[in-house]
C-alpha positions in Angstrom: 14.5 -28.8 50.7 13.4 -28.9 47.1 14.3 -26.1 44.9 10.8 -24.3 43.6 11.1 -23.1 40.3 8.4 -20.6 38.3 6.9 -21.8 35.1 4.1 -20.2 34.9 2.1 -16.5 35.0 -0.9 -15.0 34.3 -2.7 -12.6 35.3 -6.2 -10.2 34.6 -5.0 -6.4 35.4 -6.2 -2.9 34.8 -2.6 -2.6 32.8 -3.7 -5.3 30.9 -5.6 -8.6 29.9 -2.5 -10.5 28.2 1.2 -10.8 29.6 2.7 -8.9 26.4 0.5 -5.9 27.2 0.7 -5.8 31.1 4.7 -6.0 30.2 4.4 -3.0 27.9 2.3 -1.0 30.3 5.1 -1.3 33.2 8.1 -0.7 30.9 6.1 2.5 29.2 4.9 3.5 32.7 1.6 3.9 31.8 -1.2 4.0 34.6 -4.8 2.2 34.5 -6.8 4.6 37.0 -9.9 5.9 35.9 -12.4 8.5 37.9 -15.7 6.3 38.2 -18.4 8.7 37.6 -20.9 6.5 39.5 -18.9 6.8 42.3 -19.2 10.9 42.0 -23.2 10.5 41.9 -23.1 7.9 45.2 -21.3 10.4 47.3 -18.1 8.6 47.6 -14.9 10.8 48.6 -13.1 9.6 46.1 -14.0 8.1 42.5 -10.6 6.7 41.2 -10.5 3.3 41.1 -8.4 0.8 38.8 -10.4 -0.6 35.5 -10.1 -3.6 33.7 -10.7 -3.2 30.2 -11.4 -5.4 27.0 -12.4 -9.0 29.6 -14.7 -10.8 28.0 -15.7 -13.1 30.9 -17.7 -15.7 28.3 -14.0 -16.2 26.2 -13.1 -18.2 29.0 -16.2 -20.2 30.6 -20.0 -20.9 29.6 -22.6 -19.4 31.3 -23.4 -22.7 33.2 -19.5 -22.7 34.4 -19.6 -18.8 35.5 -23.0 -19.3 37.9 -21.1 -20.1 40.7 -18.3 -17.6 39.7 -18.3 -13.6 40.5 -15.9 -11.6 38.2 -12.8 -11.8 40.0 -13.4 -16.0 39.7 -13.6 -16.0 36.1 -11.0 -13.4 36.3 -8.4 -16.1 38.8 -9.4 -19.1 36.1 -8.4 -16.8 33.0 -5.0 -16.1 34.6 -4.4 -19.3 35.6 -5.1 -20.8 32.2 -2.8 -18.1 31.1 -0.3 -19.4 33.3 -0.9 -22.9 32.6 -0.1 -22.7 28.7 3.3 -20.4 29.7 4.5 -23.4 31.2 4.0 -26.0 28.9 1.1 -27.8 31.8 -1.9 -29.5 30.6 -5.1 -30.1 32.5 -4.3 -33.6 32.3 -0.8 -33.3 34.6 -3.2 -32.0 37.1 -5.2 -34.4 37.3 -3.3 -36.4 40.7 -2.9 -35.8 44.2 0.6 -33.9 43.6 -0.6 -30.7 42.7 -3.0 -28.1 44.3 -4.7 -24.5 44.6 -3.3 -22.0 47.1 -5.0 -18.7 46.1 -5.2 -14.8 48.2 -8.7 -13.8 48.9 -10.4 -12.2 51.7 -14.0 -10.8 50.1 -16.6 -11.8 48.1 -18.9 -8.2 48.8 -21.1 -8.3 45.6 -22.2 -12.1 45.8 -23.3 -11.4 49.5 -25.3 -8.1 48.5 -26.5 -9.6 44.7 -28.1 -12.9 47.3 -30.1 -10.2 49.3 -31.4 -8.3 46.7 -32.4 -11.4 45.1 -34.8 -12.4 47.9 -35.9 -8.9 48.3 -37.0 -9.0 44.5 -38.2 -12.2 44.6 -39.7 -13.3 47.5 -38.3 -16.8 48.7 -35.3 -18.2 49.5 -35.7 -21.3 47.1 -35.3 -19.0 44.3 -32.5 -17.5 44.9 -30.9 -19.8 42.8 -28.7 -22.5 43.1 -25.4 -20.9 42.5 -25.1 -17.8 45.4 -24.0 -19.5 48.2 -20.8 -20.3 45.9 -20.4 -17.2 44.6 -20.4 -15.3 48.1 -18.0 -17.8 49.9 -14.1 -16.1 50.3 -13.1 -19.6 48.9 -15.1 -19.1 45.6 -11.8 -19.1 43.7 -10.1 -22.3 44.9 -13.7 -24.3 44.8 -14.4 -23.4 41.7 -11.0 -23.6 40.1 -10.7 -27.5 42.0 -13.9 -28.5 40.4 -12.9 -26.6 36.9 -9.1 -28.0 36.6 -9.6 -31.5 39.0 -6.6 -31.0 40.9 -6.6 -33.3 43.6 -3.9 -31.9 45.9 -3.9 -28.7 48.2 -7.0 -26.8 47.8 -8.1 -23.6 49.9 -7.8 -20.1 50.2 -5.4 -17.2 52.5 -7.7 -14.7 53.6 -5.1 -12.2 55.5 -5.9 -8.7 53.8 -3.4 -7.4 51.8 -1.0 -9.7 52.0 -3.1 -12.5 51.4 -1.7 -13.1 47.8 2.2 -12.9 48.8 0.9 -15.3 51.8 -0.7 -18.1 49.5 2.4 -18.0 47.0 4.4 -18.1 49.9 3.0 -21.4 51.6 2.8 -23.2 48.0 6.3 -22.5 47.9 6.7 -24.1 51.4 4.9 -26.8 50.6 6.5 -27.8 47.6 9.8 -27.1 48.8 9.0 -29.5 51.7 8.0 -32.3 49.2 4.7 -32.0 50.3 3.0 -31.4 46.6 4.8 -30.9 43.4 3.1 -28.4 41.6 0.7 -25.8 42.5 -1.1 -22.8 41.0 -0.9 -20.3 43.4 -1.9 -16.4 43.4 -4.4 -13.5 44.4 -7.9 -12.2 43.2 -9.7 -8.7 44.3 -13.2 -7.8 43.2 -13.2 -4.7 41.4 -16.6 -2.8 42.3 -17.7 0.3 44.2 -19.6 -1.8 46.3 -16.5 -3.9 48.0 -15.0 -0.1 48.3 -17.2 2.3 50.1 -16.9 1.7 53.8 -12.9 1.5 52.9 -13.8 5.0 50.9 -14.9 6.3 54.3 -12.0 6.4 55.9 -10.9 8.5 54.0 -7.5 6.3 52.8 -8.2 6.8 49.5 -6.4 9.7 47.0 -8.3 12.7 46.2 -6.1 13.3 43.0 -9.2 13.2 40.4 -7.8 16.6 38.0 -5.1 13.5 36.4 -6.1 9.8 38.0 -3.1 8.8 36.2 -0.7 10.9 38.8 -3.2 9.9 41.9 -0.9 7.1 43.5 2.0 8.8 44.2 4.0 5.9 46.4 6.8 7.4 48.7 6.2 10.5 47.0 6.3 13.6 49.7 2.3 15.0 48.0 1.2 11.6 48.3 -2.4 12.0 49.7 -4.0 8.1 49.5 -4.5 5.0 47.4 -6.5 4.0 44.8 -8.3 0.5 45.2 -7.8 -1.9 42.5 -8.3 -5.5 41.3 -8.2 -8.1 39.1 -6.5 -11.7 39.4 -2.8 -12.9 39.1 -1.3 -16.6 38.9 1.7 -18.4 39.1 2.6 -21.9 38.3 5.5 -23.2 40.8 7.2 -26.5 40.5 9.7 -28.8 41.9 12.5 -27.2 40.1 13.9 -30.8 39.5 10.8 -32.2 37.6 10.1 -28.5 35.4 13.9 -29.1 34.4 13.1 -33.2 33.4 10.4 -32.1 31.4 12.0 -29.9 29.5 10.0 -27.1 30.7 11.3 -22.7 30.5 11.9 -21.8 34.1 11.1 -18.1 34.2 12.8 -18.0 37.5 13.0 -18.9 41.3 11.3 -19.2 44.3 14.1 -19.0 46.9 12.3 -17.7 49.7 9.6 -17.0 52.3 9.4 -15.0 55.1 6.3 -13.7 57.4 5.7 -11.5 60.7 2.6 -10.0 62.3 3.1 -6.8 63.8 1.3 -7.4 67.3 0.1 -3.4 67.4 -2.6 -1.7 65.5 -5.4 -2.8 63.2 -4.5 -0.5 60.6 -1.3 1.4 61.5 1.5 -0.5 60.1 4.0 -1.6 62.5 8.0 -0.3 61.4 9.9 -3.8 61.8 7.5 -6.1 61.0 8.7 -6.1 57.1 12.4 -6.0 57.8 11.7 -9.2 60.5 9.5 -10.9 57.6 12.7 -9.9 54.9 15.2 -11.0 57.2 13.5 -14.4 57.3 12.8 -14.3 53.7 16.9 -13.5 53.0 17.9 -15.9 55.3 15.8 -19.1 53.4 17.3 -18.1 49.9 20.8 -18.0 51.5 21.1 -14.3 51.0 22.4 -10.9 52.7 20.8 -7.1 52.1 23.9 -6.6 49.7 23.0 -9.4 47.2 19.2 -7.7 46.5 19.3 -5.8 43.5 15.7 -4.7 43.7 12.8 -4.6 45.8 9.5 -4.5 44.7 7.3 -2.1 47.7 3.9 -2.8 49.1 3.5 1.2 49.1 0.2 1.9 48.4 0.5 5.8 48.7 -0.7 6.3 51.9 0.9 8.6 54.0 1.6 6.4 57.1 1.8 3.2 54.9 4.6 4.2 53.0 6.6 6.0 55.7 6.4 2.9 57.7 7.8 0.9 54.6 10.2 3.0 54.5 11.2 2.7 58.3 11.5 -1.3 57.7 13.4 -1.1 54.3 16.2 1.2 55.6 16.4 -1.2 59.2 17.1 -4.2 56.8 18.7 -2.2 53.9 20.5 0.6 56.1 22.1 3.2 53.8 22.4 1.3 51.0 19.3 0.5 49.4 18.6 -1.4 46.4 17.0 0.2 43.6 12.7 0.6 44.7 9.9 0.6 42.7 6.0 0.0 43.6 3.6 -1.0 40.3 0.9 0.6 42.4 1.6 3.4 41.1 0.4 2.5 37.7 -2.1 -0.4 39.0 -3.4 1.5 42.3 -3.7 -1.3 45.4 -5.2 -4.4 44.3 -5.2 -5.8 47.9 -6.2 -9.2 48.3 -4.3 -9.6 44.8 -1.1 -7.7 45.5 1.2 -10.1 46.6 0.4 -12.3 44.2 0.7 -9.6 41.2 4.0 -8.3 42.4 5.6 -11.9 41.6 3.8 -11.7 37.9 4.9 -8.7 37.4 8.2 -8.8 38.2 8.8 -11.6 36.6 7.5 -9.8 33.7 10.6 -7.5 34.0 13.1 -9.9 33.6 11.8 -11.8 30.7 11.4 -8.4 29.0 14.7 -7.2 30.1 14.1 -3.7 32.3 12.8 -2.4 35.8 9.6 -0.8 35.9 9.5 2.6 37.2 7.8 4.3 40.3 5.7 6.7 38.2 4.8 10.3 40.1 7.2 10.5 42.6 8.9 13.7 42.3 10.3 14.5 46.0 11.0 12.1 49.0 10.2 13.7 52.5 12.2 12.8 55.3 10.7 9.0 55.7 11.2 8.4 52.1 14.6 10.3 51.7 17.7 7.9 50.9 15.6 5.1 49.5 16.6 4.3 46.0 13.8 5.1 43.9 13.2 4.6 40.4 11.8 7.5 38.7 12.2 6.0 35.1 12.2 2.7 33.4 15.6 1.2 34.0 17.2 -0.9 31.4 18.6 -3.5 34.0 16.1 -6.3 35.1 15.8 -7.6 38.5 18.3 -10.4 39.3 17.5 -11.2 42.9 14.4 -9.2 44.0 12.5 -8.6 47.8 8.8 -8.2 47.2 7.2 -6.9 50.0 3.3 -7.3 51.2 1.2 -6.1 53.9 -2.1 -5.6 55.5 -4.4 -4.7 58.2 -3.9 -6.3 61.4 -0.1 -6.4 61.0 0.0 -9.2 58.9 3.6 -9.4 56.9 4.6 -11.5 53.5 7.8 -11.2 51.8 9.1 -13.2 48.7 12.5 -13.7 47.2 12.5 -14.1 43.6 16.1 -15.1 41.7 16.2 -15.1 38.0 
């Protein structure tokens, strides 16, 4: 087994469009939800969702480049540049059969619906235009970032809902720690559009905290009441350890393990071992026991049964004494497909900048939540050796070890 080493992140978030400011946004503890006053005036149940300011989509690509590209694609190739130039990569080392695109996706909504109008509007079929079927595909990202960076090596997409971004990390890890590539850019993308959100909207999982969006995702918080759906893209470079260290290259930390369970229950319920099987796999890779995790970095979206059943699987693999907890969704809201991914970036992000982000708005555990270790306020200590836990519908589990 080859050691896997980070070199590289990016990412396109509604805390931030640059690694400096996303980094500032989760030490301050500052939020990026926003009511959506379209959403008011379409009748959804809730308008907060996550916004992505000050992305100029034609800084990074030409308009011939972005016509096979919806948002969150142009969003994925911005991140990965961004995570490209951190570690010290050119195009050119790409360029060969040793390194490869693993990315988290599991929708492309707006491409789909912009194609139909289209022929509505138009008429025919043939005038569509050229670029829609690329655009609508769940694998948009990894075509499009193949074709854009010529990496010759692994090349698809995870679609497994929420955890489809800790998944694809995850098996680029594997893959390089098996000497089967020896670099890959891996991560997650999530549209970022009421249209992607309304059907979720009606089932009424989403937060109805619109008086301050900035308090609306409230994870393991006793008042929590629903999340708020998010987006944006996140990447990561990972190497063979050994070849980042003979190039001289900044390793921003470790890979050191992988583990993943399906539930086998409901398709929407969370299941309350499946995590703490997924962890215990994940621990037992990087070599490691409960005791030696200083932090854990929770899925919790702020759903009521989503966090208690967190919960349930943190204190089976933590029992009483659980390491210090905090979930960025509370200042990003859920950005699904992109989650897992994100997580890695930004915790990373808090070791390079020296602290651990808080768990903004929770005020008062209730009797799932009670005895977890969560961080109400920045802490000053960054993570060491950190659990970062993903989930989604259909029972599907991901959990990272990162060791810095």
């Amino acid at each position: 087994m080859y050691k896997v080493a980070i070199t590289g992140i990016g990412a396109i978030s509604v805390l931030g469009v640059d690694l400096e400011t996303i980094a500032d946004a989760l030490k301050q503890g500052h939020s990026g939800i926003e009511v959506d006053e379209e959403r008011i005036k379409l009748g959804f149940e809730s308008p907060l969702t996550g916004v992505i300011k000050d992305f100029a989509p034609k800084k990074w690509l030409a308009r011939k480049q972005r016509k096979t590209m919806p948002d969150f694609a142009v969003q994925a190739y911005a991140a990965a540049k961004q995570a490209l130039e951190l570690s010290g990569l050119t195009e050119e080392d790409l360029h060969n059969d040793e390194s490869g695109l693993i990315f988290g996706c599991d929708s492309s909504c707006i491409a789909a619906l912009d194609q139909v109008e289209l022929l509505k509007e138009r008429g025919e079929t043939s005038l569509i235009g050229s670029g829609a079927v690329f655009r609508s595909m769940t694998s948009c990202v990894t075509m499009n970032l193949n074709t854009l960076f010529k990496t010759r090596g692994a090349s698809w997409t995870i679609s497994s809902a929420c955890s489809s971004g800790g998944h694809a990390v995850g098996q680029a890890f594997n893959l390089i720690a098996t000497g089967q590539q020896e670099r890959i850019i891996c991560g997650g993308a999530q549209e970022l559009n009421w249209q992607s959100m309304c059907s979720f909207d009606g089932l009424g999982a989403f937060s109805n905290h619109t008086a301050n969006p900035s308090q609306a995702s409230r994870p393991f918080d006793k008042n929590r009441d629903g999340l708020v759906p998010s987006g944006g893209a996140a990447a990561i470079v990972l190497e063979r350890y050994d070849l980042a260290k003979e190039r001289g290259a900044e390793i921003l930390g470790v890979v050191s393990g992988y583990g993943f369970s399906s539930d086998g229950e409901h398709i929407s319920v969370p299941g309350r071992d499946g995590l703490a099987r997924a962890g215990s796999k994940a621990l037992k890779l990087a070599g490691l026991t409960p005791a030696d995790i200083d932090y854990i970095c929770a899925h919790a979206t702020s759903t009521p049964a989503g966090d208690g059943a967190e919960a349930a699987n943190i204190h089976t693999l933590f029992g009483d004494n659980s390491p210090r907890i905090s979930s960025t969704k509370s200042m990003t809201g859920h950005e699904l497909w992109m989650s897992g991914a994100s997580q890695v970036v930004y915790t990373t992000l808090m070791n390079r900048y020296g602290f651990t982000a808080p768990n903004i708005n929770f005020t008062e555990g209730d009797d799932e939540t009670s005895g977890l270790n969560i961080l109400t306020e920045t802490d000053s200590r960054p993570p060491q050796k950190a659990l970062l836990n993903s989930a989604g519908f259909g029972g599907t589990n991901s959990c990272l070890v990162l060791e810095f």
